[in-house]
C-alpha positions, -999 to +999 in steps of 0.1 A: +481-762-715+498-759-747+475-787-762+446-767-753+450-736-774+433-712-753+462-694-739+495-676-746+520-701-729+557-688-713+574-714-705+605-709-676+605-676-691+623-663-657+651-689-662+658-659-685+671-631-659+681-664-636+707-676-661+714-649-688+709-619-675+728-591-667+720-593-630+717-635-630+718-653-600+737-685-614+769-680-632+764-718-647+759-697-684+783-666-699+761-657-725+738-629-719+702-629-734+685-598-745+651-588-728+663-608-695+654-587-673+625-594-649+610-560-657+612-569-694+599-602-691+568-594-670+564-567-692+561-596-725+537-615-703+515-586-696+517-574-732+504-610-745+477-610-716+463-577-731+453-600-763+444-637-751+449-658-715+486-667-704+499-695-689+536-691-669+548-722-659+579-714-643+604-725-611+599-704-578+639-706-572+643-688-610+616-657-600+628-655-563+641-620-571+604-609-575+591-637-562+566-613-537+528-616-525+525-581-553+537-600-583+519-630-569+484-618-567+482-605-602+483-644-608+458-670-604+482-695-586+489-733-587+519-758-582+528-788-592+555-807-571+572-842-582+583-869-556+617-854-546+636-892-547+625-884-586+633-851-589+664-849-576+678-877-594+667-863-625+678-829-618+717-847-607+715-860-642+715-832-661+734-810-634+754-834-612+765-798-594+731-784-592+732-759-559+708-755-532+690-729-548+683-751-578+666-779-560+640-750-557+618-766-525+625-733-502+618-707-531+582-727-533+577-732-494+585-695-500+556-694-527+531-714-507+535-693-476+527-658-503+498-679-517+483-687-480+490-651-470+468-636-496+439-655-484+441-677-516+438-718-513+465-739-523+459-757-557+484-784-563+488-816-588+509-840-576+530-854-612+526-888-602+489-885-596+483-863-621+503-890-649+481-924-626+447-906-634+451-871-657+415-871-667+402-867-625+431-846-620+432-822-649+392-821-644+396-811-608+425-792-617+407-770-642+375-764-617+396-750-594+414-727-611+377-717-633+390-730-667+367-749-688+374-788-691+394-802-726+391-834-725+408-838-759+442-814-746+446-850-723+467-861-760+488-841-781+506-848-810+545-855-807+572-831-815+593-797-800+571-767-791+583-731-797+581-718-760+607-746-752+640-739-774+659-723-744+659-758-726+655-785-754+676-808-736+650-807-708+624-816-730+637-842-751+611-871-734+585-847-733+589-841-771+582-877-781+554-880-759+518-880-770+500-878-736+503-887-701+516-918-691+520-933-654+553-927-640+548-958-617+564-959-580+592-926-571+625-944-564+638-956-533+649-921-508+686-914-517+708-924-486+737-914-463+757-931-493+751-906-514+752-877-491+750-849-520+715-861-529+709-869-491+713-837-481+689-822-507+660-850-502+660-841-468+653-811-471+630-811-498+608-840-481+587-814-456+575-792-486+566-820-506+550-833-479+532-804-470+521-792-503+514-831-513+492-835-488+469-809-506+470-823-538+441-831-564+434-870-563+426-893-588+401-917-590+400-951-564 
């Protein structure tokens, strides 16, 4: 989306009022951030839509404080879930004592079930799909959600973007990339042996499953 040009993009902007502000949920960070409120940061992302398109990629855990079918219906919706053997690992690596909350699978269960209840379909792009065949997906992708094709936003050219400095570390792979590559085959399901990640892949596996199973598919 940021390759395309065409929209204002927020990226995590409510890991803002999640992490750093004055009424955060995590106590992971002590600094405080100005304009972290989720008032104030709706109120940026409506100010920028008043000039151009936005894009708000964000997790469902970090806006579950106004994380409601209001909020949700000023939105054209979409989600994109990961194989939860994958994300989980890499979410242990950066935070081996990441909490329930921040696996974030019952915040989007949460999101799904606001979606359905508005009478909306469920548009979702599944990473490894999305990575095996991005032209079918992002095509489909793009249809459903009445946005016009790019073909050429598929590449991109390498290097930090602005609406990423709160979490560089997060992007650090991304940066270097130039495009979409194919993640290959999730890793094996963590097991009893490792019961923190156990635990979590358990209960993420019915909401991937269930919002997986609606995915865009690529090609063959």
């Amino acid at each position: 989306m940021s390759a395309r040009g065409d929209h204002t993009v927020f990226d995590e902007p409510f890991s803002r009022h999640y992490y750093y502000g004055p009424n955060r949920r995590s106590s992971r960070y002590v600094e405080e951030l100005p304009g972290s409120t989720p008032a104030e940061l709706l109120d940026e992302i409506e100010t920028a839509a008043r000039d151009r398109p936005v894009f708000v990629k964000d997790m469902a855990y970090q806006a579950v404080d106004v994380l409601d079918a209001d909020l949700l219906q000023r939105f054209r919706n979409s989600f994109l879930v990961r194989d939860p053997a994958a994300a989980l690992r890499s979410l242990a690596e950066h935070w081996p004592d990441f909490t329930d909350e921040e696996t974030g699978w019952d915040a989007l269960a949460h999101a799904a079930d606001l979606v359905t209840g508005l009478g909306r379909p469920l548009v979702v792009v599944e990473a490894g799909e999305l990575c095996r065949d991005a032209p079918t997906v992002v095509s489909a992708w793009c249809k459903a959600m009445d946005l016009p094709f790019m073909e050429e936003a598929l590449s991109w050219e390498p290097g930090m973007r602005g609406e990423w400095d709160l979490w560089k570390e997060w992007h650090s792979s991304t940066a270097r990339a130039t495009g979409f590559r194919d993640l290959g085959e999730p890793p094996p399901a963590p097991t009893p042996d490792d019961p923190r990640l156990y635990d979590a892949y358990q209960q993420a596996l019915p909401v991937y499953e269930r919002l997986a199973g609606q995915a865009i598919r690529g090609a063959g």
